[in-house]
Backbone and ligand atoms as CSV (ligand in chain L), in Angstrom:
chain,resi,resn,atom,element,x,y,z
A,1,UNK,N,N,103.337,104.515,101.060
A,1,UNK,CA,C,104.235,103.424,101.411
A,1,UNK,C,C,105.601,103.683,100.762
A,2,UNK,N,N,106.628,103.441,101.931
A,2,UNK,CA,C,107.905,104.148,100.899
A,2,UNK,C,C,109.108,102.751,101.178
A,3,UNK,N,N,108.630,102.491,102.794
A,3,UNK,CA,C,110.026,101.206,102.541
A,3,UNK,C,C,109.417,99.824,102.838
A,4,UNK,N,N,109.980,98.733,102.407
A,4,UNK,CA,C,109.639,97.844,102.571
A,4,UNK,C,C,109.449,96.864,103.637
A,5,UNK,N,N,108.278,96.123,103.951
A,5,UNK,CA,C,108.299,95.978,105.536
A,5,UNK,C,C,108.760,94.624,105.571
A,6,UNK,N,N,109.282,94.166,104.515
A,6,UNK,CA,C,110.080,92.432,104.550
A,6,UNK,C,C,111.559,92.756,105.259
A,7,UNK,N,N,111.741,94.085,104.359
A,7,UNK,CA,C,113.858,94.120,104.753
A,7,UNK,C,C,114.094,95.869,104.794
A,8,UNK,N,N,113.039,96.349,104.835
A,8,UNK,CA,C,112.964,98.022,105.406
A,8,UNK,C,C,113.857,99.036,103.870
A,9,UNK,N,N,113.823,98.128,102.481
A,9,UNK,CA,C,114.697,99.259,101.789
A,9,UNK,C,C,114.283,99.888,100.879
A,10,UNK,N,N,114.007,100.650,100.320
A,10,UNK,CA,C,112.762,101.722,99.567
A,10,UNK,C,C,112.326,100.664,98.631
A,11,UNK,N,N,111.187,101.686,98.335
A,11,UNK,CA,C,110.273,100.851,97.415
A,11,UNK,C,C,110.315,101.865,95.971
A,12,UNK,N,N,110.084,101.171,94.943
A,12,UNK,CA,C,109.870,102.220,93.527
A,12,UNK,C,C,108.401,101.500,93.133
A,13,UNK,N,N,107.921,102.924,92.563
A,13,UNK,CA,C,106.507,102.419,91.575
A,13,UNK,C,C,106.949,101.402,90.033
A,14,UNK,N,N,106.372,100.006,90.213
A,14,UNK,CA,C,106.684,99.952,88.467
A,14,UNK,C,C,105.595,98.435,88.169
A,15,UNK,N,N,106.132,98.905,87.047
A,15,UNK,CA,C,104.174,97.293,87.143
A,15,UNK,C,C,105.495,95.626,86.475
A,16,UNK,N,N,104.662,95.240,87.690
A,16,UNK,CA,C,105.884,93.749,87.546
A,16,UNK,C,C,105.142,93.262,86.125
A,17,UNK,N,N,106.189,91.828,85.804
A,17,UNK,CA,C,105.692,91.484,84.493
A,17,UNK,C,C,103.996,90.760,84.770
A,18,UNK,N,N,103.241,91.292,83.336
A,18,UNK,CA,C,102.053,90.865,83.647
A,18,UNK,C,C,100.998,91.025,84.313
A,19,UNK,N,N,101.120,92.203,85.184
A,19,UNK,CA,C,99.993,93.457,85.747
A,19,UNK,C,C,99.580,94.372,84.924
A,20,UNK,N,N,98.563,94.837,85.488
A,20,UNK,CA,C,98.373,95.729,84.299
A,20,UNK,C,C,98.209,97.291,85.319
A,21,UNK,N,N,99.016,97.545,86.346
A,21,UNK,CA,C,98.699,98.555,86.931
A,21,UNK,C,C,100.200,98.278,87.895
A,22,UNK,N,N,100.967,99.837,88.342
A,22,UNK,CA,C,101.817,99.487,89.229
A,22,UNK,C,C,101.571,99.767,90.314
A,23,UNK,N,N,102.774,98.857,90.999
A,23,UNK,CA,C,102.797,98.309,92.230
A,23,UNK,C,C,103.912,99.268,92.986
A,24,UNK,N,N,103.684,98.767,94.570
A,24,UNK,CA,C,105.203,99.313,95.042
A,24,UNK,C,C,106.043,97.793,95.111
A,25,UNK,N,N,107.103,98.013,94.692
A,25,UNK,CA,C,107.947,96.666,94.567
A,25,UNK,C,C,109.103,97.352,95.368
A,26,UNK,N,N,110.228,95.966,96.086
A,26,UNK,CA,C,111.581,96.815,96.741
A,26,UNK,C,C,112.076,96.575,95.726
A,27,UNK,N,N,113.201,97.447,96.490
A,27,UNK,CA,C,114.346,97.860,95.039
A,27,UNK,C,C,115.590,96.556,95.706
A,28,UNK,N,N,115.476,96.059,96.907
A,28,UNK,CA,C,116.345,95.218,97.321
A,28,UNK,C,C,115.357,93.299,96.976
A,29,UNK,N,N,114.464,93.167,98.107
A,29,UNK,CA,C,114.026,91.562,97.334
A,29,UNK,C,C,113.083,91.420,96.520
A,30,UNK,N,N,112.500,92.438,95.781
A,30,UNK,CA,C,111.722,92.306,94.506
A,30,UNK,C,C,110.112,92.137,95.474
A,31,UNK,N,N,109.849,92.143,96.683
A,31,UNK,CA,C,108.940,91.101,96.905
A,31,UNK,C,C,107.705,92.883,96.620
A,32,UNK,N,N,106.552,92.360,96.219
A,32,UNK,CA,C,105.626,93.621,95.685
A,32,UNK,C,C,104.130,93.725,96.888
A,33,UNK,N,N,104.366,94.760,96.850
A,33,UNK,CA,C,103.381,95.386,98.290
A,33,UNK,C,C,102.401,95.476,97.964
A,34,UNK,N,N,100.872,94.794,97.599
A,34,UNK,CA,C,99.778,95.097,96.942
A,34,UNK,C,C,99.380,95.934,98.055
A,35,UNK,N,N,98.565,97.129,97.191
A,35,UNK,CA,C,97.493,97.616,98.613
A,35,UNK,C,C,95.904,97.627,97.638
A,36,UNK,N,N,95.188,97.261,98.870
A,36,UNK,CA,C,93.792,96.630,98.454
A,36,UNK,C,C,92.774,97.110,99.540
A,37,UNK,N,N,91.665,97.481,98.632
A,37,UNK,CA,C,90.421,97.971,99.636
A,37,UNK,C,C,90.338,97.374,101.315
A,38,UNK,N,N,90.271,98.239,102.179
A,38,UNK,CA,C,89.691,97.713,103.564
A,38,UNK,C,C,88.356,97.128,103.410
A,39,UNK,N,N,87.880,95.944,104.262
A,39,UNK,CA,C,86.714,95.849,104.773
A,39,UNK,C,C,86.634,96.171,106.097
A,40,UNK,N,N,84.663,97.006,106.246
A,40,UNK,CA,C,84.293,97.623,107.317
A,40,UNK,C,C,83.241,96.900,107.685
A,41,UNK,N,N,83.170,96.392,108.699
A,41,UNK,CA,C,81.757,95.549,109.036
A,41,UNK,C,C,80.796,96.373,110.309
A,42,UNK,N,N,79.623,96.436,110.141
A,42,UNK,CA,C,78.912,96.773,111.030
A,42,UNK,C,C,77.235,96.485,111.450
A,43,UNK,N,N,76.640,96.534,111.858
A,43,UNK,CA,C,75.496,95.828,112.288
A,43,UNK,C,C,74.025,96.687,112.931
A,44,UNK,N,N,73.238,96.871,111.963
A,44,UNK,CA,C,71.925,98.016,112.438
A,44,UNK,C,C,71.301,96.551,113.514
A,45,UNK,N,N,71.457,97.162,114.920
A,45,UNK,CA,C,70.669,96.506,116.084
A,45,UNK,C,C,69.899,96.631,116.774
A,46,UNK,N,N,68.873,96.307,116.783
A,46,UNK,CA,C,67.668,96.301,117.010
A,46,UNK,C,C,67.125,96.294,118.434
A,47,UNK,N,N,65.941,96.503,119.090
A,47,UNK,CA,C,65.235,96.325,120.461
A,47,UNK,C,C,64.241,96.611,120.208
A,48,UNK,N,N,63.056,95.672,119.823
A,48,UNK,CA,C,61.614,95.573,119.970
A,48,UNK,C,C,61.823,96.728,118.678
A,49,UNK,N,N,61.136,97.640,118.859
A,49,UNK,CA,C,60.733,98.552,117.611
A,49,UNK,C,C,61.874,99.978,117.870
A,50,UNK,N,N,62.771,99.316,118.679
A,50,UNK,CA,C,64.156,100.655,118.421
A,50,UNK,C,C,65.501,100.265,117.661
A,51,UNK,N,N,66.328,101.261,117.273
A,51,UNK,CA,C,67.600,100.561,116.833
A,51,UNK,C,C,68.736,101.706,117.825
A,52,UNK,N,N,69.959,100.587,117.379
A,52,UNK,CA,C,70.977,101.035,118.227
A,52,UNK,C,C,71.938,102.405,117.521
A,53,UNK,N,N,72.123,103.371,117.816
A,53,UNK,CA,C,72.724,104.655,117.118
A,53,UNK,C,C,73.603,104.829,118.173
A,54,UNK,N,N,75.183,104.917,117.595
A,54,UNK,CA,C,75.823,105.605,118.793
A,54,UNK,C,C,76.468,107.095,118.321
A,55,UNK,N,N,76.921,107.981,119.233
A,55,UNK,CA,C,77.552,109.172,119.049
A,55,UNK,C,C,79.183,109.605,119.168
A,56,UNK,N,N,79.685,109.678,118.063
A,56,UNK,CA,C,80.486,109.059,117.629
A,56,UNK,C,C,81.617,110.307,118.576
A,57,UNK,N,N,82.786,109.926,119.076
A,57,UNK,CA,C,83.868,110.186,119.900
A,57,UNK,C,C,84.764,110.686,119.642
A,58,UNK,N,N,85.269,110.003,118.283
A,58,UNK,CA,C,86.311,110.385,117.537
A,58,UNK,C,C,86.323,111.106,115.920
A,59,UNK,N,N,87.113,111.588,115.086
A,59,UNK,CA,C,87.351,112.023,114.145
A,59,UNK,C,C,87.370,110.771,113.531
A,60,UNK,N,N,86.927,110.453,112.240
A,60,UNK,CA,C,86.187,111.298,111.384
A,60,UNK,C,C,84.403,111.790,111.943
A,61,UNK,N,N,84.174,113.173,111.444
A,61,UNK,CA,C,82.785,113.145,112.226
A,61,UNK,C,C,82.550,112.803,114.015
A,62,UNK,N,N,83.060,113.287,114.205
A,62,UNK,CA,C,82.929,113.400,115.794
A,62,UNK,C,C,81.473,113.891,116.173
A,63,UNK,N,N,81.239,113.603,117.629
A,63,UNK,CA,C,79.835,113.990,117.684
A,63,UNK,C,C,78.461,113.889,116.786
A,64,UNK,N,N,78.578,112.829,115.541
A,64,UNK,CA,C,77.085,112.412,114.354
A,64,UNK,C,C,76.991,111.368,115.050
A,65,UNK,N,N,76.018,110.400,114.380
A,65,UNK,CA,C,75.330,109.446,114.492
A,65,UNK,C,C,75.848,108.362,113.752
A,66,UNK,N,N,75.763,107.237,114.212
A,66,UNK,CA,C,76.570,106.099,113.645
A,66,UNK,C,C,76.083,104.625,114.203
A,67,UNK,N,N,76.216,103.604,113.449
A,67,UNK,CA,C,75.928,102.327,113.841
A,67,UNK,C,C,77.132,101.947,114.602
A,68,UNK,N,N,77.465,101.255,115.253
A,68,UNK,CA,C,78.612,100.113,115.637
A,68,UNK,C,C,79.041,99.565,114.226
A,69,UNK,N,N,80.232,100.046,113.890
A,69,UNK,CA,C,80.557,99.532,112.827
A,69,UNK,C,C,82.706,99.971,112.879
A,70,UNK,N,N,83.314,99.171,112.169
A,70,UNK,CA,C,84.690,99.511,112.238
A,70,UNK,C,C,85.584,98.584,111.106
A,71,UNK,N,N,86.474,98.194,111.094
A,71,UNK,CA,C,87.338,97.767,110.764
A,71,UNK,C,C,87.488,96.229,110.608
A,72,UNK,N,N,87.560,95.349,110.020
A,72,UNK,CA,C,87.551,93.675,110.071
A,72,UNK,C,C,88.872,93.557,110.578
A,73,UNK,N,N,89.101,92.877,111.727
A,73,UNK,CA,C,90.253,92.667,112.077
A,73,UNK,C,C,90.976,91.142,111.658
A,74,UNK,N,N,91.914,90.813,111.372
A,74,UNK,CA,C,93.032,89.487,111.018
A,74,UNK,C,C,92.512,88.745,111.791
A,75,UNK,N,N,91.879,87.954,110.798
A,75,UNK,CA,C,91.647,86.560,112.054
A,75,UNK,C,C,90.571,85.923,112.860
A,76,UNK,N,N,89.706,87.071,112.118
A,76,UNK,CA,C,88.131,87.082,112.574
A,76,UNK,C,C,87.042,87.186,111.604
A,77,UNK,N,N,85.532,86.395,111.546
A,77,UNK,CA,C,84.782,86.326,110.111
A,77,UNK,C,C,84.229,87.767,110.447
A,78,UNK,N,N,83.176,88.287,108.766
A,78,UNK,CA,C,83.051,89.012,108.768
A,78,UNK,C,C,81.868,89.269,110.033
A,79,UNK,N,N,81.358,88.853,110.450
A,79,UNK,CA,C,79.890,88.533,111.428
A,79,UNK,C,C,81.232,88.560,113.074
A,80,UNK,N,N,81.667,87.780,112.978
A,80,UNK,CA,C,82.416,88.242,114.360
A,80,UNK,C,C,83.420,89.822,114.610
A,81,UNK,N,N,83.552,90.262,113.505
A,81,UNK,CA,C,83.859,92.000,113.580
A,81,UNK,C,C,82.589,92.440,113.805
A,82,UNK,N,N,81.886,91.855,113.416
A,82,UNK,CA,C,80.631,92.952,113.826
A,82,UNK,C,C,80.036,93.152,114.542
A,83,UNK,N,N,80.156,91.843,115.465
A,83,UNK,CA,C,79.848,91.651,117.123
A,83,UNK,C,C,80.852,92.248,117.655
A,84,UNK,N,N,82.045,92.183,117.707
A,84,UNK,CA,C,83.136,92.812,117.926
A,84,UNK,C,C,82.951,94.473,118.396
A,85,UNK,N,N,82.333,94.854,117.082
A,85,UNK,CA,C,82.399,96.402,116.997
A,85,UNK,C,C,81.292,96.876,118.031
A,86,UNK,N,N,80.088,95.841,117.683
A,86,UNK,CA,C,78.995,96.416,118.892
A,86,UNK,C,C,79.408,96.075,120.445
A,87,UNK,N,N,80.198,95.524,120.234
A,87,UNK,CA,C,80.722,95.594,121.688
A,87,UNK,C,C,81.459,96.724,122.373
A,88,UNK,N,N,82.209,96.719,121.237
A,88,UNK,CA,C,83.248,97.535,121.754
A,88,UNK,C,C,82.998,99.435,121.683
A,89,UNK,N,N,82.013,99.231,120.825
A,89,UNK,CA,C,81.472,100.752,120.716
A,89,UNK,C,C,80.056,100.815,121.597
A,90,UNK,N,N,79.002,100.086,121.832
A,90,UNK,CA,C,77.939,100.703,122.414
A,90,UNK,C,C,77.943,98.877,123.530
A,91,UNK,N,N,78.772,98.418,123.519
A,91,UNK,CA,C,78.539,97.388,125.279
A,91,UNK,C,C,77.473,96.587,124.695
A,92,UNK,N,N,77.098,96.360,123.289
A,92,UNK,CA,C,75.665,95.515,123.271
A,92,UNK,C,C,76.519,94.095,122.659
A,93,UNK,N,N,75.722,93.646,123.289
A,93,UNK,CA,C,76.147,91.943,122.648
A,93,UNK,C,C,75.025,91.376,121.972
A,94,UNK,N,N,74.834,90.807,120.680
A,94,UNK,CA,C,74.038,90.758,119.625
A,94,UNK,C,C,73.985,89.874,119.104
A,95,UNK,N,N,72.632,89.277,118.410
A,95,UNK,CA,C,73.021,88.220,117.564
A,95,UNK,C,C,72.596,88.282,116.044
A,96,UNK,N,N,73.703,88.342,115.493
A,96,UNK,CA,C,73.491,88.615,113.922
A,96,UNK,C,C,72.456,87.619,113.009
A,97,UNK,N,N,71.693,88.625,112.131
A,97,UNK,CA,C,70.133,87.752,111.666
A,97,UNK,C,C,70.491,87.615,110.024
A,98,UNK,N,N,71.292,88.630,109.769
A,98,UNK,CA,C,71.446,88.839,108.157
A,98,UNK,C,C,71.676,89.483,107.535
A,99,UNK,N,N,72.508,89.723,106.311
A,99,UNK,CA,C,73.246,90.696,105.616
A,99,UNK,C,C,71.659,91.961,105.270
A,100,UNK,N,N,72.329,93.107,105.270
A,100,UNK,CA,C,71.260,94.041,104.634
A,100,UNK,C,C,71.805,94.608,103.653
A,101,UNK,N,N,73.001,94.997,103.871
A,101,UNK,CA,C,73.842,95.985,102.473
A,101,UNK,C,C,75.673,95.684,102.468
A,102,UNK,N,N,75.519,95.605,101.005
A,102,UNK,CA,C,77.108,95.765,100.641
A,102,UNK,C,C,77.064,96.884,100.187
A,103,UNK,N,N,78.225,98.201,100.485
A,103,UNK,CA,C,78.559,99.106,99.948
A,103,UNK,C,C,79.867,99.151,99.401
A,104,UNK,N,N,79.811,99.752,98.488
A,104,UNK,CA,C,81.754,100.154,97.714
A,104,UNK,C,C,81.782,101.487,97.751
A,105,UNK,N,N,82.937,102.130,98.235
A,105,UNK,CA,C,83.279,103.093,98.366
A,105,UNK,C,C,84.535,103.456,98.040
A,106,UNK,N,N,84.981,103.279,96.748
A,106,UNK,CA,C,86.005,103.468,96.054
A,106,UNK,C,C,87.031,104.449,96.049
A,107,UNK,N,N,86.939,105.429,96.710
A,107,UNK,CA,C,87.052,106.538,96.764
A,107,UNK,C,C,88.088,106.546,98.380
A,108,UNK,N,N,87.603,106.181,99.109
A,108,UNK,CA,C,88.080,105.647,100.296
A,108,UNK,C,C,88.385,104.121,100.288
A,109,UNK,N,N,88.285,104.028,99.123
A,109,UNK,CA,C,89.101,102.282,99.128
A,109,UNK,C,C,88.209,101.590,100.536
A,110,UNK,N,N,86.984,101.317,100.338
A,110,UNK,CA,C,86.736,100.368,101.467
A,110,UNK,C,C,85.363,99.722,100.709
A,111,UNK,N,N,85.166,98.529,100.911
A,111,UNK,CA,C,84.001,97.260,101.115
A,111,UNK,C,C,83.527,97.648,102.785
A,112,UNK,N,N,81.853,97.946,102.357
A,112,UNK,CA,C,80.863,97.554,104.047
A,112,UNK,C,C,80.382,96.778,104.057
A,113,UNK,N,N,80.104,95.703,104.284
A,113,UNK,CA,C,79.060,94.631,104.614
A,113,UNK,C,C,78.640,95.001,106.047
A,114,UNK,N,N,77.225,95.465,105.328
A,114,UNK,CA,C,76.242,95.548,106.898
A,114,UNK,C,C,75.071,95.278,107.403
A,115,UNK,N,N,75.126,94.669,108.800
A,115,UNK,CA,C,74.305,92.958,109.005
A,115,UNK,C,C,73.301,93.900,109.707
A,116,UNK,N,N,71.870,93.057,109.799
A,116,UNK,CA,C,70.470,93.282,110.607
A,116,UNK,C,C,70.858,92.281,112.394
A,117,UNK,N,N,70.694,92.942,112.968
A,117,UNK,CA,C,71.275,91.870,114.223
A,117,UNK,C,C,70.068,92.358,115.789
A,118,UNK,N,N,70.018,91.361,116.477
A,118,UNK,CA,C,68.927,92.139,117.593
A,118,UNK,C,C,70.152,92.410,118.891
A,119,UNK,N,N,69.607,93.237,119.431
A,119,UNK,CA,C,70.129,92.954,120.820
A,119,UNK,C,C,69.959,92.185,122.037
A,120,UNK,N,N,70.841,91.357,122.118
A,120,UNK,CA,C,70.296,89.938,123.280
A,120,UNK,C,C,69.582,90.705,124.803
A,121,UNK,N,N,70.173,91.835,125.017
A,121,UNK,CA,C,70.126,92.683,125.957
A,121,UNK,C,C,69.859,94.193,126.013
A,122,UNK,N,N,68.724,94.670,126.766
A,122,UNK,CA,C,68.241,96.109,126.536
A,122,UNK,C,C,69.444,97.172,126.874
A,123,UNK,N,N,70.370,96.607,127.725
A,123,UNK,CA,C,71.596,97.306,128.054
A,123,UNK,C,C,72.523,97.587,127.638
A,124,UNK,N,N,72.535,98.994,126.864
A,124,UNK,CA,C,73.743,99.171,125.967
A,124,UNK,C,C,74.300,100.569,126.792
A,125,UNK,N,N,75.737,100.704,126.760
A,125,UNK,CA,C,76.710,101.836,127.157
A,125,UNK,C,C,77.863,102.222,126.281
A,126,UNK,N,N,78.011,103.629,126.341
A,126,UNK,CA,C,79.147,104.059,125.149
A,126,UNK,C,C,80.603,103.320,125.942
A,127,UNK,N,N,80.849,102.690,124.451
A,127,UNK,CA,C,82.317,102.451,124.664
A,127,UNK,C,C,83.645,103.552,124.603
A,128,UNK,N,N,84.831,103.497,124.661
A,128,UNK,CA,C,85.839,104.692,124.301
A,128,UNK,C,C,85.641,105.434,122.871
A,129,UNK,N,N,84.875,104.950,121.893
A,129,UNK,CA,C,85.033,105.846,120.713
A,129,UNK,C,C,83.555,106.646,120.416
A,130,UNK,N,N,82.673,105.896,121.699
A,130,UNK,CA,C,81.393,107.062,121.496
A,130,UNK,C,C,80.880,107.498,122.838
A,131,UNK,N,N,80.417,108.851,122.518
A,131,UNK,CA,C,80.239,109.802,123.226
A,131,UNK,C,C,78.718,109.006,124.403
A,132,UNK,N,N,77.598,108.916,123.342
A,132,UNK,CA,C,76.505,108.567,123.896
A,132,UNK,C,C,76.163,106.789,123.284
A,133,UNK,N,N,75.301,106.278,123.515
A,133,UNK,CA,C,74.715,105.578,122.775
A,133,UNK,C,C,73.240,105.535,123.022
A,134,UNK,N,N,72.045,105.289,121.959
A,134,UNK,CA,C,70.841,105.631,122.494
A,134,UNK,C,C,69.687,104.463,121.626
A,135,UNK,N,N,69.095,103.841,121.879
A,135,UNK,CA,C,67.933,102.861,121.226
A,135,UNK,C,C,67.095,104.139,120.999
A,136,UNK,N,N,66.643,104.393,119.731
A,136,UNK,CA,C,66.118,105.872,119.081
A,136,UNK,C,C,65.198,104.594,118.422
A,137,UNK,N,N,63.694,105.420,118.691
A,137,UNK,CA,C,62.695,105.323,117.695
A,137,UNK,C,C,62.851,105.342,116.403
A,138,UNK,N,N,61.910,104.671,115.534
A,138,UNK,CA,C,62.553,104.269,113.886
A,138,UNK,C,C,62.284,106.336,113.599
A,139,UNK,N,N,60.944,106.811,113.823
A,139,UNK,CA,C,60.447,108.140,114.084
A,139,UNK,C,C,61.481,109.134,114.741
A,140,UNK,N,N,62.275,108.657,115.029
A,140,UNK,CA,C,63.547,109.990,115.793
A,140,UNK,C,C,64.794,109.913,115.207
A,141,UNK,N,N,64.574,109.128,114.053
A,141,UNK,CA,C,66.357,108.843,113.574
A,141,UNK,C,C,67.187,110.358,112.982
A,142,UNK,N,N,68.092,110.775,113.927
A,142,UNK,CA,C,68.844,112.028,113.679
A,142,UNK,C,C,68.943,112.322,111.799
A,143,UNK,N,N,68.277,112.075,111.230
A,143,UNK,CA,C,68.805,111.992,109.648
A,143,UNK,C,C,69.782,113.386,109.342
A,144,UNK,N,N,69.712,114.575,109.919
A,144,UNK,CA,C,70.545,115.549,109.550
A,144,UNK,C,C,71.987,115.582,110.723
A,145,UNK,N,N,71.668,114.091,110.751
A,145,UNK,CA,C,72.944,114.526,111.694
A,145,UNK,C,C,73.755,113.372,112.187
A,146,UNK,N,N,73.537,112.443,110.892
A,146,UNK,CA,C,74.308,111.336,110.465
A,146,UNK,C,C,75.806,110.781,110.080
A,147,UNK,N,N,76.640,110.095,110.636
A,147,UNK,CA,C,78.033,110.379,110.184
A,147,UNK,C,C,78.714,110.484,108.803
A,148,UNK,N,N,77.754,109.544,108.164
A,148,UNK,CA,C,78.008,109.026,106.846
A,148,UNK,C,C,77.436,108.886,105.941
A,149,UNK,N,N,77.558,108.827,104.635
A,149,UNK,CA,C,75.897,108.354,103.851
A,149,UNK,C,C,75.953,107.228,103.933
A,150,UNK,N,N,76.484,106.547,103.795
A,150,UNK,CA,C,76.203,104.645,104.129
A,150,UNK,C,C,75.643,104.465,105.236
A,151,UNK,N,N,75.549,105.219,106.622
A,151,UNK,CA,C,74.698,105.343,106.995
A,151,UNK,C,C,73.601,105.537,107.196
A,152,UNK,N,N,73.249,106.593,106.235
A,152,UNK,CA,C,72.256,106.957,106.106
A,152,UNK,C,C,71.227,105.586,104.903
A,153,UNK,N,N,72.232,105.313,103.702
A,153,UNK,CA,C,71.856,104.894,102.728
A,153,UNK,C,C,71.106,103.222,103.457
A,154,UNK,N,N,71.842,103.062,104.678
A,154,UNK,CA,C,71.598,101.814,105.636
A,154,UNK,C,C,70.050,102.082,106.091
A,155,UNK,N,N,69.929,102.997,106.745
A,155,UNK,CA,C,68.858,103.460,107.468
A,155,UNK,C,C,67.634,103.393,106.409
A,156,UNK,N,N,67.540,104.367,105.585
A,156,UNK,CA,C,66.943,104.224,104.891
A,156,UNK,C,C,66.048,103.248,103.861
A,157,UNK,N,N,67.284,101.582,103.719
A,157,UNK,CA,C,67.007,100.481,103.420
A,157,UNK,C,C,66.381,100.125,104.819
A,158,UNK,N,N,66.930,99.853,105.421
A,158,UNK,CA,C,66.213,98.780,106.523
A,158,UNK,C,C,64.861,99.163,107.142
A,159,UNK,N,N,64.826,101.214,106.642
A,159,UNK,CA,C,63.456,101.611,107.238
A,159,UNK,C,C,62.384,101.211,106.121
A,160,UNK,N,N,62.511,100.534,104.969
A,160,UNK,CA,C,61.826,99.894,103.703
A,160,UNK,C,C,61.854,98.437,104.059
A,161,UNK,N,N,62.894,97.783,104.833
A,161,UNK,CA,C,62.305,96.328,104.684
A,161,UNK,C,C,62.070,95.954,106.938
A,162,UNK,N,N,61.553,97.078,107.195
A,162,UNK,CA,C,61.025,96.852,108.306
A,162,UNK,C,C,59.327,95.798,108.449
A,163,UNK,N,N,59.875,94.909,109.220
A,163,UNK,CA,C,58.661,93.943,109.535
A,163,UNK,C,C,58.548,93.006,108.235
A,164,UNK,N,N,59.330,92.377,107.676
A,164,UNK,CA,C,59.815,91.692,106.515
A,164,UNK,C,C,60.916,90.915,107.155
A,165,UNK,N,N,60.659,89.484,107.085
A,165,UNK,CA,C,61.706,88.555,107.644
A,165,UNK,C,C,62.572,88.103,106.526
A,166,UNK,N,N,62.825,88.244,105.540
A,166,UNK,CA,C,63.631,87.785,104.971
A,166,UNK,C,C,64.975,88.098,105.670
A,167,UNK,N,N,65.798,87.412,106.275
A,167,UNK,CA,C,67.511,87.508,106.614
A,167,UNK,C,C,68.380,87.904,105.498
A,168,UNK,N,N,68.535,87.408,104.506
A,168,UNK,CA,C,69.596,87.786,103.817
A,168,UNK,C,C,69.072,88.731,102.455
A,169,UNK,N,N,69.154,89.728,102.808
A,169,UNK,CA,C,68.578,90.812,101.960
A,169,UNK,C,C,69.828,91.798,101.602
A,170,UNK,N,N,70.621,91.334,100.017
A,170,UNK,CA,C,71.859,92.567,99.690
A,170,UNK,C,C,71.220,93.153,98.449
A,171,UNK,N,N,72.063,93.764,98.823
A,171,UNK,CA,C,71.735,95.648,98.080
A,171,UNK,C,C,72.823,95.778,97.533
A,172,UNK,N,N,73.199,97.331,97.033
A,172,UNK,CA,C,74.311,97.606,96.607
A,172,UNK,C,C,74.191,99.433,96.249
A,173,UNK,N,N,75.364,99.885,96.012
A,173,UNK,CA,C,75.028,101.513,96.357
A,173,UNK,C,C,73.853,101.765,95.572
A,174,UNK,N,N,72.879,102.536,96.441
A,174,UNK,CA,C,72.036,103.375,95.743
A,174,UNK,C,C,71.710,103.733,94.589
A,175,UNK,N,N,70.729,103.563,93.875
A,175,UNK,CA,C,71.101,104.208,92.348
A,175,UNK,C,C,71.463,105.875,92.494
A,176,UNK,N,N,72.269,106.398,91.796
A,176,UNK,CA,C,72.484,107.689,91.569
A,176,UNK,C,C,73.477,108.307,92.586
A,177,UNK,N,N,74.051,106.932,93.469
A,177,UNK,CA,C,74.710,107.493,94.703
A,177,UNK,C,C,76.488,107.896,94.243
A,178,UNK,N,N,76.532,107.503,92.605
A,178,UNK,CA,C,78.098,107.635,92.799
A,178,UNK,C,C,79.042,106.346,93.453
A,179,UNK,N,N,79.970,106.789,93.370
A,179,UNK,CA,C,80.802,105.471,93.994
A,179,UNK,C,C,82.071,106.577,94.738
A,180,UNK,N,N,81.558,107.544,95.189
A,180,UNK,CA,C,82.678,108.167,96.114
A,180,UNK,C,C,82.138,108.952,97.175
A,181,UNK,N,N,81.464,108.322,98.133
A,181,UNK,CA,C,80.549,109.571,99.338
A,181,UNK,C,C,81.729,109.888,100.207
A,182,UNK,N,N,81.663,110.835,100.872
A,182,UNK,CA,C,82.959,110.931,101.888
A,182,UNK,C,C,82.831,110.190,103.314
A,183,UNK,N,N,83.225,109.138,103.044
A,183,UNK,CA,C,83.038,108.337,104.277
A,183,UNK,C,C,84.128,107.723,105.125
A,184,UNK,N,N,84.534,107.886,106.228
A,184,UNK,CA,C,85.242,108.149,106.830
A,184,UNK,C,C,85.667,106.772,107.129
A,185,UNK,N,N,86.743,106.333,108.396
A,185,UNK,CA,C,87.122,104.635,109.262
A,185,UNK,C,C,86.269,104.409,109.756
A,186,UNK,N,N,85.034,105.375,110.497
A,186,UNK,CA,C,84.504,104.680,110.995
A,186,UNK,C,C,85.067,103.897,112.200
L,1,ZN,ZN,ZN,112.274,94.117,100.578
C-alpha cells in the first residue's frame, strides 16, 4: 500500500501515538490504513453419503481439489458467503447445518470458518472458477491431490465426526500443524 485511498497522497510507515506496531498513515490527512486478516468462508456439502469437491480453474492450485469456499464479501454474514460461494463455484444451493472448523493462517493473513451444509439438490455444475465438480464417495476423496491443507485438515475432521449430529462442532489448527500452511484465495 503506497497512497492513500481517502486523498491519493503517499503513505509513510510509523506507529501513531499508542500502537504498539506501525501503520501506513498519509503524510497529507493523518487518516491510518489498518490492514487486517481476510476472512474465507466455505462449506463441506453433503448428498446422502457423498460430499461436494470441486476442481479448481484458477491459480492458486489450478486443477486440485477444493470445497466451495472464497472470500466474505461487504455486506453479507458469514453463512451467506458460504452459500454464496457454493453457488457460485459448483451451482449447489445448500442449507447450512453448522460450524466444523476455524482455521488461522497467519502466514497468509486469513481466518476460515468452515460450515457442514447438505445439498437441497442432487444437481451440482462447475461454475467459472472450476473446472469439474463431482459428489465423491467419503472412500474416493482425492487426498494427494488436494488444494490446500485446510482442506485437507477439513476433510479429515469431518471424516471423524461423520454420522454424529452435533451442528456446531469448532476446532482449531491441528496440533503440530504450525500456523503457516501455504494456502492460497481460494
Ligand atoms: Zn490521506
Amino acid at each position: 500500500m503506497r497512497y492513500c485511498s481517502s486523498c491519493a497522497a503517499p503513505l509513510r510507515l510509523e506507529r501513531p501515538p499508542g500502537d504498539d506496531r506501525e501503520r501506513h498513515v498519509c503524510t497529507r490527512c493523518g487518516h491510518i490504513h489498518y490492514v487486517n486478516p481476510k476472512v474465507v468462508v466455505g462449506a463441506l456439502c453433503t448428498w446422502e453419503d457423498r460430499l461436494l469437491l470441486c476442481r479448481r480453474a484458477i491459480e492458486p492450485r489450478a486443477g486440485f481439489w477444493t470445497i466451495p469456499a472464497g472470500y466474505l464479501e461487504l455486506g453479507e454474514t458469514a453463512e451467506q458467503g458460504a452459500e454464496r460461494e457454493a453457488w457460485e463455484e459448483a451451482r449447489a444451493r445448500i442449507r447450512i447445518d453448522g460450524l466444523i472448523a476455524v482455521y488461522s493462517v497467519p502466514r497468509i493473513d486469513q481466518v476460515q470458518l468452515l460450515y457442514r451444509a447438505c445439498l437441497l439438490a442432487r444437481d451440482v455444475a462447475p461454475g467459472p472458477e472450476s473446472l469439474e465438480v463431482e459428489l465423491v464417495e467419503w472412500s474416493a476423496i482425492p487426498w494427494d491431490r488436494l488444494a490446500f491443507p485446510t482442506v485437507r485438515w477439513l476433510l479429515e475432521r469431518a471424516r471423524e465426526l461423520r454420522g454424529r449430529d452435533d451442528p456446531l462442532v469448532t476446532v482449531f489448527n491441528p496440533p503440530g500443524s504450525g500456523t503457516g500452511p501455504d494456502l492460497g484465495g481460494a
